[in-house]
Legacy VTK file of the C-alpha trace (Angstrom):
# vtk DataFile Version 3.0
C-alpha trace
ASCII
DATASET POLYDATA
POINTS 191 float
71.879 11.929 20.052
72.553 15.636 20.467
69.198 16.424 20.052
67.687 13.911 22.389
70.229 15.162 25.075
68.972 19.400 24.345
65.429 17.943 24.819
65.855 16.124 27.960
67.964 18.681 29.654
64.986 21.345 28.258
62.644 18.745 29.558
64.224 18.942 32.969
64.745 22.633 33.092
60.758 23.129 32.336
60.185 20.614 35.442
62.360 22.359 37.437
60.766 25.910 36.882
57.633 24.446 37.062
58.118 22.946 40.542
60.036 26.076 41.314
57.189 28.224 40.639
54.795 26.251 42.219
56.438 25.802 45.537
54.360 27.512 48.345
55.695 30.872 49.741
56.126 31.343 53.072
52.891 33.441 54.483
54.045 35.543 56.231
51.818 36.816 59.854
49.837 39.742 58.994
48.407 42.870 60.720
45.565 41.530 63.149
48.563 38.863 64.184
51.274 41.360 64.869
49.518 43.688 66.209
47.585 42.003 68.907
50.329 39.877 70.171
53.367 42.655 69.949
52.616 45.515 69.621
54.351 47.180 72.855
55.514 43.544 74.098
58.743 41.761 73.875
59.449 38.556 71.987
61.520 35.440 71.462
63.086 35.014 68.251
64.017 31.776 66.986
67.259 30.387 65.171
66.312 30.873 61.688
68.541 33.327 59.662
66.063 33.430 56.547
62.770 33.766 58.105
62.129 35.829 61.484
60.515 32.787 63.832
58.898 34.822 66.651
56.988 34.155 69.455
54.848 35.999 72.169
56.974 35.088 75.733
53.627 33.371 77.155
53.056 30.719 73.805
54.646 27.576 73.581
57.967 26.720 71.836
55.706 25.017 68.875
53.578 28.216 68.323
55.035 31.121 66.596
54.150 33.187 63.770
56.978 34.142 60.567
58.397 37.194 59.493
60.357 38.515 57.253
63.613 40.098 58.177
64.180 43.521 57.661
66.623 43.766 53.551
66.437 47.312 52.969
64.946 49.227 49.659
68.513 49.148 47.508
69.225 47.481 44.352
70.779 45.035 45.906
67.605 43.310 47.476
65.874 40.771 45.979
62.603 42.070 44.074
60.719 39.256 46.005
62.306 40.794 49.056
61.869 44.233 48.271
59.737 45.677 51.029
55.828 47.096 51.335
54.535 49.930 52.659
52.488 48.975 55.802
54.215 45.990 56.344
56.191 44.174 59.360
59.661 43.354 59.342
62.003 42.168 61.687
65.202 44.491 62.322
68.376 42.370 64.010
72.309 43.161 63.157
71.225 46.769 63.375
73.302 49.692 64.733
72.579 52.912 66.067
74.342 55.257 64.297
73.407 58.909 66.044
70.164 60.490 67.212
67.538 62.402 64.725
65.214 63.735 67.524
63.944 62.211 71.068
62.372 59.467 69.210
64.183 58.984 65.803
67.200 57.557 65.557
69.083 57.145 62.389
70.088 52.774 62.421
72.079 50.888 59.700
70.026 48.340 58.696
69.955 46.430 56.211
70.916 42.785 54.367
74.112 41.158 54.849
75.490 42.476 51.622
74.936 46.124 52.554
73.865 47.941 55.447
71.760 50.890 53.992
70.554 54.228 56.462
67.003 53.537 57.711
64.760 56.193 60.191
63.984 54.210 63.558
60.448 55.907 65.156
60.354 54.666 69.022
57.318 54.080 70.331
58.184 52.814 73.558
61.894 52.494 73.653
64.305 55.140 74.824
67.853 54.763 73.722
70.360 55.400 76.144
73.500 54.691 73.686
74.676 53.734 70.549
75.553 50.306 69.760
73.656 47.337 68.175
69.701 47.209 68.507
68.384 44.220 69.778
66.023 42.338 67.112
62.765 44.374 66.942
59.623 44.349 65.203
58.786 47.219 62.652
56.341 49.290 60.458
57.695 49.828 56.959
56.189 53.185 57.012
57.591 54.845 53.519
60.907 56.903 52.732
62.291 60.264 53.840
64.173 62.546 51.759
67.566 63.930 53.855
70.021 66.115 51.858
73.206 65.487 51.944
75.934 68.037 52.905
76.787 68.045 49.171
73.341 68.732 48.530
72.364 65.784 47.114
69.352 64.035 47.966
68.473 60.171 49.509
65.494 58.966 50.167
65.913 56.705 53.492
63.305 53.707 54.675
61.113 54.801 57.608
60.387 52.176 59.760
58.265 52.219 62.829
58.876 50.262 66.050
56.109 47.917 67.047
57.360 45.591 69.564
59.763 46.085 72.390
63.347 44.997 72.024
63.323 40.617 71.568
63.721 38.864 75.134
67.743 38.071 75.619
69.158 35.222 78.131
71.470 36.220 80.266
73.500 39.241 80.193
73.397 41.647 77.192
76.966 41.895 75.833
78.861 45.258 75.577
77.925 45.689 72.176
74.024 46.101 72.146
72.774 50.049 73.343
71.487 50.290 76.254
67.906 51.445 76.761
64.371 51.697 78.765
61.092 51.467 78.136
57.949 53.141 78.845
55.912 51.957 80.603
58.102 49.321 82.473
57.194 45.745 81.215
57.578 42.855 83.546
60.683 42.070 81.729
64.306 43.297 82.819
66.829 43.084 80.539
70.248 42.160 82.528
72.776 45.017 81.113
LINES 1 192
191 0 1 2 3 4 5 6 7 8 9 10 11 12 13 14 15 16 17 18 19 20 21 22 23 24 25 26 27 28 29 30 31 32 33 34 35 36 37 38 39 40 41 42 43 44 45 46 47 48 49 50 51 52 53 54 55 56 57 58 59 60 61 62 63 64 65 66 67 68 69 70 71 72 73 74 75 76 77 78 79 80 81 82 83 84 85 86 87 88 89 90 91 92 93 94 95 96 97 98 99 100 101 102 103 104 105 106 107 108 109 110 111 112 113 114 115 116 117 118 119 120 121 122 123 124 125 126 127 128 129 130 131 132 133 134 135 136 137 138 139 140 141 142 143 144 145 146 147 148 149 150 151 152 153 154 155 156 157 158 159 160 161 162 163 164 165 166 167 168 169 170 171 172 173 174 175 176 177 178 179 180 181 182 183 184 185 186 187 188 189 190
């Protein structure tokens, strides 16, 4: 009996990695996509928390294209979530945290279990203020080393801004920075 009871649950635990691993990813839009519908444009992001659902502001509510969100590079990310060079992410529940130069800022971004440094390169966004970024596409561009001021060294993600902040109804709240862009789209975000 015991043995008829190890092979069925072994039975059912081969089934279930076997379904597991056979279970389509999600594919995930790649370069030509992103970059000729938003690169330098806004965007509507949909509702989903695991998978960015984003669409140009001119498509239709059934066409988008998917995206993952932006994790971070620590140890605590998933290695199937563990980021690529050269490839798009979506930032959201990022903060500002100060200025690097006129178009780097230094953001906390990251998963909900950690919210690791990152390098944001504008493009076409000037930040006016600190405060929460509203969801953007980026470049995962590689790491920078900063040293620390105990002289210790980190390696932070560089990530490079290809769209213009996501569209937002209705009036920003407090807590998002406040910025411009260059050149003026026919957007306006309502401050």
């Amino acid at each position: 009996m015991i043995k008829n009871i190890s092979l069925a649950v072994l039975l059912l635990a081969v089934s279930f990695f076997a379904t597991s691993a056979g279970a389509n990813p999600t594919k995930f839009a790649g370069a030509p996509q992103v970059e000729s519908n938003f690169r330098g444009h806004s965007f509507i992001l949909g509702n989903d928390d695991q998978i960015a659902d984003v669409r140009a502001l001119d498509w239709t509510p059934d066409h988008s294209i998917q995206l993952p969100f932006w994790f971070g590079t620590a140890q605590l990310v998933p290695a199937e979530s563990r980021p690529e060079k050269g490839n798009y992410y979506v930032i959201s529940e990022s903060w500002i945290v100060r200025s690097l130069s006129k178009k780097e800022l230094l953001i906390r971004a990251g998963s909900k279990l950690q919210k690791p440094d990152a390098v944001l390169v504008t493009t076409k966004t000037h930040y006016k203020s600190n405060g929460m970024i509203l969801p953007t596409i980026v470049q995962y561009t590689g790491t920078r080393t900063f040293t620390r001021k105990d002289g210790s060294k980190i390696d932070v993600a560089v990530l490079e801004e290809v769209s213009l902040p996501a569209q937002y109804s209705g009036k920003i709240p407090l807590k998002y920075a406040r910025f411009a862009v260059t050149p003026a789209e026919n957007l306006h975000w309502t401050f």
